[in-house]
C-alpha positions as CSV (number, residue, x, y, z in Angstrom):
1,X,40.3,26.1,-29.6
2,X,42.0,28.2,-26.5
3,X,45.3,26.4,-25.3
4,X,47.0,28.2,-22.5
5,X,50.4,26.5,-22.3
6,X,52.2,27.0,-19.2
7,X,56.1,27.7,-18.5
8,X,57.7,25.8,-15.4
9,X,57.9,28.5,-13.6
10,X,54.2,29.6,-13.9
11,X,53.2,26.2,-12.2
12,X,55.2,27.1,-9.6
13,X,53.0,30.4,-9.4
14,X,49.7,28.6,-9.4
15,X,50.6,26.4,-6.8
16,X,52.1,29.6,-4.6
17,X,48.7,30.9,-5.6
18,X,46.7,28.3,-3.8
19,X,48.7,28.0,-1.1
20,X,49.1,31.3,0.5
21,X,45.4,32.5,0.6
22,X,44.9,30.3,3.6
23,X,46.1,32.7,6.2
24,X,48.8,32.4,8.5
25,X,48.9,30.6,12.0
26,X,50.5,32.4,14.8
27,X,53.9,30.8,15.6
28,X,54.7,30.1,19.4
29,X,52.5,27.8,22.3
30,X,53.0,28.2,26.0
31,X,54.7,25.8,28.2
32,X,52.9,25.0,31.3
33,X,55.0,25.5,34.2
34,X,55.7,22.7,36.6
35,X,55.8,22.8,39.9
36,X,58.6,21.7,41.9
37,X,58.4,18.2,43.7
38,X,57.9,18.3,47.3
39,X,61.2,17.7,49.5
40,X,60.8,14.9,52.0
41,X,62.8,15.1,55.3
42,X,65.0,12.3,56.1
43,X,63.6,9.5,58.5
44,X,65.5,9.3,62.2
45,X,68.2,6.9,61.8
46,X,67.0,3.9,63.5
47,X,70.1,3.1,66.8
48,X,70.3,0.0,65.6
49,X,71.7,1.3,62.1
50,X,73.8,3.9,63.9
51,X,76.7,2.8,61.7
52,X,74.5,3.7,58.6
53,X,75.9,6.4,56.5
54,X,73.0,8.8,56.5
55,X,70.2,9.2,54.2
56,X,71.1,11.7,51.0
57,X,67.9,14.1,50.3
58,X,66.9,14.0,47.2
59,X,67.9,16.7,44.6
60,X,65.6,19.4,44.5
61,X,65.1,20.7,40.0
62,X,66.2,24.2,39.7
63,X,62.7,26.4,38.3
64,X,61.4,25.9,34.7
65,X,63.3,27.9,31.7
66,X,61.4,30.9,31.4
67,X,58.9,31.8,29.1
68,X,58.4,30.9,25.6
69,X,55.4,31.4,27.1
70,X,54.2,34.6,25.6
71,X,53.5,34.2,21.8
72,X,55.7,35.4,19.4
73,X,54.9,38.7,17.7
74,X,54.0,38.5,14.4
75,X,55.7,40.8,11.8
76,X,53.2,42.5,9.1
77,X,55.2,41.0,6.2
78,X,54.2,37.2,7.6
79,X,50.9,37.9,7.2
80,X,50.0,40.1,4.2
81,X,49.1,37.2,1.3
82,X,51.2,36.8,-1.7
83,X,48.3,37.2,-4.1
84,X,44.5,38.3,-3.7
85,X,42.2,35.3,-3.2
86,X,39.9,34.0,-6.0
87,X,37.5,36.7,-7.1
88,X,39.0,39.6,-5.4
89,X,38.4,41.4,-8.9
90,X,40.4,44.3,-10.3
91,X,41.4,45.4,-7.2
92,X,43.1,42.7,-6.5
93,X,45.2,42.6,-10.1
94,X,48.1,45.2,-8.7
95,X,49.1,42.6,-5.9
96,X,49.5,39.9,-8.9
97,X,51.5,42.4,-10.8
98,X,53.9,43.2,-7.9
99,X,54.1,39.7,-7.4
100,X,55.5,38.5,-11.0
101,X,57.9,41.3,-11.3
102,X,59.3,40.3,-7.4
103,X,59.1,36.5,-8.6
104,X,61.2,37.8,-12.0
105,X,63.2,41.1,-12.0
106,X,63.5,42.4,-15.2
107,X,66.1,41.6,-17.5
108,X,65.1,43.6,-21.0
109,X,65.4,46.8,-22.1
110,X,62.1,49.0,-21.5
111,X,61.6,49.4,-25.0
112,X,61.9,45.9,-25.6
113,X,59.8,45.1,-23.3
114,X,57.0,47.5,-23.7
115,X,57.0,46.3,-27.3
116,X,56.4,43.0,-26.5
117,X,54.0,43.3,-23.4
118,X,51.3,45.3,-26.3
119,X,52.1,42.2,-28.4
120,X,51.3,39.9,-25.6
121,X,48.4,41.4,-24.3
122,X,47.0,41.4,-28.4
123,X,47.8,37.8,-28.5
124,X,46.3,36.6,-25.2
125,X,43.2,38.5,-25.9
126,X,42.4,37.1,-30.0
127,X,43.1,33.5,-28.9
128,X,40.5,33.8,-26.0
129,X,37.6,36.0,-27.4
130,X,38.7,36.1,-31.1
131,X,38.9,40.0,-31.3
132,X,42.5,40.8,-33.7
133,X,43.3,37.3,-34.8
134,X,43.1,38.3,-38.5
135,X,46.3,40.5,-37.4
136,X,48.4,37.7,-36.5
137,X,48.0,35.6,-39.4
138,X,51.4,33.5,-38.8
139,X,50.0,32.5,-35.8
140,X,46.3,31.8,-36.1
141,X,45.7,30.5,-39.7
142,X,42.8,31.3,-41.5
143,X,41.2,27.8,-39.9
144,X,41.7,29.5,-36.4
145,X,40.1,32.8,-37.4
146,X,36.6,31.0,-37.9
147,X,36.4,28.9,-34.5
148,X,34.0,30.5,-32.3
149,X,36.2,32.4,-29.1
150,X,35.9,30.3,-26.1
151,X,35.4,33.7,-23.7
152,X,33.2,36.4,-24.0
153,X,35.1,39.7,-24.6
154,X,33.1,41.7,-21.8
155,X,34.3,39.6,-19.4
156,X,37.7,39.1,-20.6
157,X,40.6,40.8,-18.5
158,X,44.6,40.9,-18.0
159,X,45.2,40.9,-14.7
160,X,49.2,41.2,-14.9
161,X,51.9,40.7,-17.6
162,X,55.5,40.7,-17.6
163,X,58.0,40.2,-20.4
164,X,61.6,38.8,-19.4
165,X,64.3,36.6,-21.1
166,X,63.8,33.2,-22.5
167,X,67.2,31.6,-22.1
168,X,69.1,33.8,-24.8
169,X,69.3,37.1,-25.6
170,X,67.6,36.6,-29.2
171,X,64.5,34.7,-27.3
172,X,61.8,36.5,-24.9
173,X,58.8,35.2,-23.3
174,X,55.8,37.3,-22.0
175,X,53.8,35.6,-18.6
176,X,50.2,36.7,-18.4
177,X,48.0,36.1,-15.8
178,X,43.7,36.4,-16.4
179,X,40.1,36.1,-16.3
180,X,37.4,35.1,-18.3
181,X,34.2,33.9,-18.6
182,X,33.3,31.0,-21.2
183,X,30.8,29.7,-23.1
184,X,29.5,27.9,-20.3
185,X,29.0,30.9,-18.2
186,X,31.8,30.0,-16.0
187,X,34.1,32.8,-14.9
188,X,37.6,32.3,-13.3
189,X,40.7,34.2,-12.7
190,X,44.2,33.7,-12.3
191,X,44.3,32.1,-15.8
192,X,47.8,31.6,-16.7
193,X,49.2,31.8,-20.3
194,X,52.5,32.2,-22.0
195,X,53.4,33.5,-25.4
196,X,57.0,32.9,-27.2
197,X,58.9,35.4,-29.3
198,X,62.4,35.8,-30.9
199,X,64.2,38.4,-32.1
200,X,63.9,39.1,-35.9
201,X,66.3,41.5,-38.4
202,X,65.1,43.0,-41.1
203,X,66.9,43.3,-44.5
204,X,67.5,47.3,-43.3
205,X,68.5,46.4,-40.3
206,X,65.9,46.9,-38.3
207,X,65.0,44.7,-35.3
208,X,61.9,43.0,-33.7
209,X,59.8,40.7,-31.7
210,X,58.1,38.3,-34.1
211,X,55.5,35.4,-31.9
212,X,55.5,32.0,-32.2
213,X,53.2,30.2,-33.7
214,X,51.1,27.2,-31.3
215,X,52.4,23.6,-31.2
């Protein structure tokens, strides 16, 4: 069986996913200008009111406050997308890239993180299409290794991966973002997954990035 648990933060990212491949509206709406009220003269005072204090004309409005009437410009940053919408294909997979590191600067060293983005990508792809699970034997028991993959490995791809800090120093997670088509024949992208590592010594000393296994 595929499971593709998701981190906190990745939710946030499927939601900003959806959301910003809608477009957006031009900011700024015309006021209509009004016209100024016609000024009435005062009447003739009548002789027998000659005592009368005359008539006050009415107060005349100064003009409407100019325009807000021509729309505001917008800038090319407002409207360039976050991500690629559904089914843009690889050409849309360096926009998600640019997006996770933006969303997550990196906080690993390169070689760390190299190391553990090829151990990702390994992972992602033997849990989905089965290819390279007999390599990972701590995390996909022998029982694993004979379910059927639930994605065809021709039409498996990783869109965008990044590998940063998971609360500690000792502790690293890698984000993944793909596509895939399953049994079913139904392809989608902008899968998200997440795999777990720590931080592992060796009796010579030696240091490195062991996976952890499914809950």
């Amino acid at each position: 069986m595929t499971t593709t648990p998701r981190s906190p933060r990745l939710l946030v990212l499927s939601t900003v996913i959806l959301a910003v491949v809608g477009g957006v509206a031009l900011l700024g709406v015309p006021h209509d200008q009004q016209p100024a009220p016609t000024t009435t003269a005062p009447a003739a005072p009548d002789p027998s009111t000659a005592a009368a204090p005359p008539a006050i004309p009415p107060t005349v409005p100064g003009p409407p406050s100019p325009a807000s009437a021509t729309p505001a410009a917008s800038t090319p940053s407002a409207l360039e997308p976050l991500l690629p919408p559904h089914g843009e294909g690889p050409a849309g997979d360096r926009a998600i890239q640019h997006s996770l590191e933006a969303a997550w600067p990196a906080d690993l060293p390169a070689g760390d993180e190299r190391e553990l983005l090829t151990a990702g990508r390994a992972l992602l792809r033997a849990d989905a299409t089965g290819v390279g699970r007999a390599n990972w034997p701590q995390v996909f028991p022998a029982s694993d290794q004979a379910v059927a993959p639930a994605f065809a490995t021709a039409h498996f791809r990783i869109q965008a991966a990044i590998a940063r800090r998971d609360g500690s120093p000792g502790r690293a997670v890698v984000h993944l973002v793909w596509a895939g088509m399953d049994r079913g024949g139904t392809f989608t992208d902008l899968r998200i997954s997440d795999w777990h590592f720590t931080r592992t010594t060796s009796k010579k000393g030696a240091s490195t990035w062991t996976p952890q296994p499914r809950t």
